[in-house]
C-alpha positions as CSV (number, residue, x, y, z in Angstrom):
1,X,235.2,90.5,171.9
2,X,234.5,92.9,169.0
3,X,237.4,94.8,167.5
4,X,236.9,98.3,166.5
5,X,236.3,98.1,163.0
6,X,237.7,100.5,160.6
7,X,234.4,102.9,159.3
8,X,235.7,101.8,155.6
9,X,235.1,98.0,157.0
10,X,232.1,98.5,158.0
11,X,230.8,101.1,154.2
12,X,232.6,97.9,152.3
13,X,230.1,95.4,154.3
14,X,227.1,97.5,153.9
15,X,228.0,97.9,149.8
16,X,228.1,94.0,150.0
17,X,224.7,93.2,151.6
18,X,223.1,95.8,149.3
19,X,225.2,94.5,146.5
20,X,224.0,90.7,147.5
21,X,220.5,92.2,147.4
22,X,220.7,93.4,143.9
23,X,222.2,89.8,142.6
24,X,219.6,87.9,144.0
25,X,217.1,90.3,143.2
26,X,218.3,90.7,139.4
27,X,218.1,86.4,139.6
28,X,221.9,86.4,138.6
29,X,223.7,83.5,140.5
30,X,226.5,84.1,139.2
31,X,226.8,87.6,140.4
32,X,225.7,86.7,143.2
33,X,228.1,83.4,144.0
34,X,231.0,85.6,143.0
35,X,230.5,87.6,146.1
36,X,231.0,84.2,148.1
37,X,234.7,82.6,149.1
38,X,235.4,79.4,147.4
39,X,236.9,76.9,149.2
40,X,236.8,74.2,151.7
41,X,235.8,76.2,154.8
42,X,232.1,77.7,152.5
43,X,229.3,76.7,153.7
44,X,225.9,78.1,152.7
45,X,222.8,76.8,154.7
46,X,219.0,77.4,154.0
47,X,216.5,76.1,156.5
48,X,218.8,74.0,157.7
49,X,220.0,72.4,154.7
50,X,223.9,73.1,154.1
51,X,225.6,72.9,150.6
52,X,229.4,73.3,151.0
53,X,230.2,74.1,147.4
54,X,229.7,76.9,145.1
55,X,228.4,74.1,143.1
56,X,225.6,73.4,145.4
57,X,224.6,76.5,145.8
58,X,224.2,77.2,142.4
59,X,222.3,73.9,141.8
60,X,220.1,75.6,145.1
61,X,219.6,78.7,143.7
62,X,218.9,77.7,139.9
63,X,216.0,75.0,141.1
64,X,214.3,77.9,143.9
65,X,214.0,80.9,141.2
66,X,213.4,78.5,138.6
67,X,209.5,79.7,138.8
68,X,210.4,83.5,139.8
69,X,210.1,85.7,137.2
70,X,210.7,88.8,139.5
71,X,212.1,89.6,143.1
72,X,213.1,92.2,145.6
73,X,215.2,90.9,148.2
74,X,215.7,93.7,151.0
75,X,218.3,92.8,153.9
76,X,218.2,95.1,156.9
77,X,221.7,94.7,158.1
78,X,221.2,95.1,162.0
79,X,224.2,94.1,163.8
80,X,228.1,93.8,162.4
81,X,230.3,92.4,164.8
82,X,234.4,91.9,163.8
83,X,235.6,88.9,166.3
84,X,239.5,89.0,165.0
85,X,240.9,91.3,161.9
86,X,240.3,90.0,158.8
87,X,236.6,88.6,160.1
88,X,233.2,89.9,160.8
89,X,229.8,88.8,161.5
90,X,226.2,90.0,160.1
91,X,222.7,89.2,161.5
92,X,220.0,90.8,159.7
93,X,216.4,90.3,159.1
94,X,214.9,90.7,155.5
95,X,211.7,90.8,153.3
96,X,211.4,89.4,149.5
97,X,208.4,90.0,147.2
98,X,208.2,87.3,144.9
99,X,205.9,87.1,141.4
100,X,205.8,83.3,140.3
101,X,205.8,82.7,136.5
102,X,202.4,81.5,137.2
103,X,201.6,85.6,138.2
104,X,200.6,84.7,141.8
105,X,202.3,87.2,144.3
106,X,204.6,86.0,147.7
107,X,206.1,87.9,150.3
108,X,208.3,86.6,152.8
109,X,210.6,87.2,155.8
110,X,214.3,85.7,156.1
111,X,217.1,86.0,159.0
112,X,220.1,86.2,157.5
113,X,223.5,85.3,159.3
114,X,227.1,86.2,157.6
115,X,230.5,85.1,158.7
116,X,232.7,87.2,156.2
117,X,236.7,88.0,155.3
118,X,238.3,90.3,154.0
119,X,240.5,89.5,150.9
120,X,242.4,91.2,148.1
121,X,239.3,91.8,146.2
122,X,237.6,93.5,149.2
123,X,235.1,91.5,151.6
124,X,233.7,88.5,150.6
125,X,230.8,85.5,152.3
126,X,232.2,82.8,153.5
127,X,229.8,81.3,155.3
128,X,226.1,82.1,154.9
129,X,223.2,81.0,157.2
130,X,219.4,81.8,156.4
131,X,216.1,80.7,157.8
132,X,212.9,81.4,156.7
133,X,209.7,81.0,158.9
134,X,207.7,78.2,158.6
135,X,204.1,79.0,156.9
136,X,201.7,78.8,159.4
137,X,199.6,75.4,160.4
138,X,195.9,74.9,160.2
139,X,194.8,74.5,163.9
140,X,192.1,71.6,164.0
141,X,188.2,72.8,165.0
């Protein structure tokens, strides 16, 4: 069931994907963790990997654009779905481009899965899944 969300719900969410975007792509963590819920029900997974404390995300995040020395992120948010008031969920597809301290160049392509709340402060992540696709594997002969 998807309640009919309010078109301000839906502006607030899109400000706070682009938002989430410009964190990540300034490589500011802690602008970027701010727009995360602390607390015993975070989660944030990578390829499987959960950390389920701002603490371990931030240890994530440090160590992987420890060798960036500039990034785009670009989430484009495809579906928004609000389960119960208060709640909603994202799935969106994104892109990166990536220049390594060493110069060499990287793009990439990430799914991105939100569960978000609303609180005082506006909407927040609470739990964030991402996945990004394997590189691909030599075939033999």
């Amino acid at each position: 069931m998807t309640l009919s969300p309010d078109t301000t719900d839906h502006a607030a969410i899109l400000a706070l994907v682009a938002e989430l975007d410009t964190a990540a792509s300034a490589l500011d963590i802690d602008r970027f963790l701010d727009l995360y819920v602390d607390g015993h029900d975070f989660a944030f997974v990578f390829n499987g990997t959960t950390r389920t404390t701002l603490a371990e995300a931030r240890a994530f995040h440090e160590a992987a654009w420890s060798n960036v020395r500039a990034v785009a992120f670009r989430t484009q948010v495809g579906h928004i779905a609000f389960p119960a008031p208060g709640v909603a969920t994202l799935c969106a597809p994104g892109t990166s481009e990536r220049t390594l301290v060493t110069g060499e160049r990287r793009t990439g392509r990430y799914a991105l899965m939100l569960v978000l709340v609303r609180r005082a402060s506006g909407w927040r992540v609470l739990q964030c899944h991402e996945s990004t696709p394997a590189p691909p594997v030599a075939m033999p002969g």
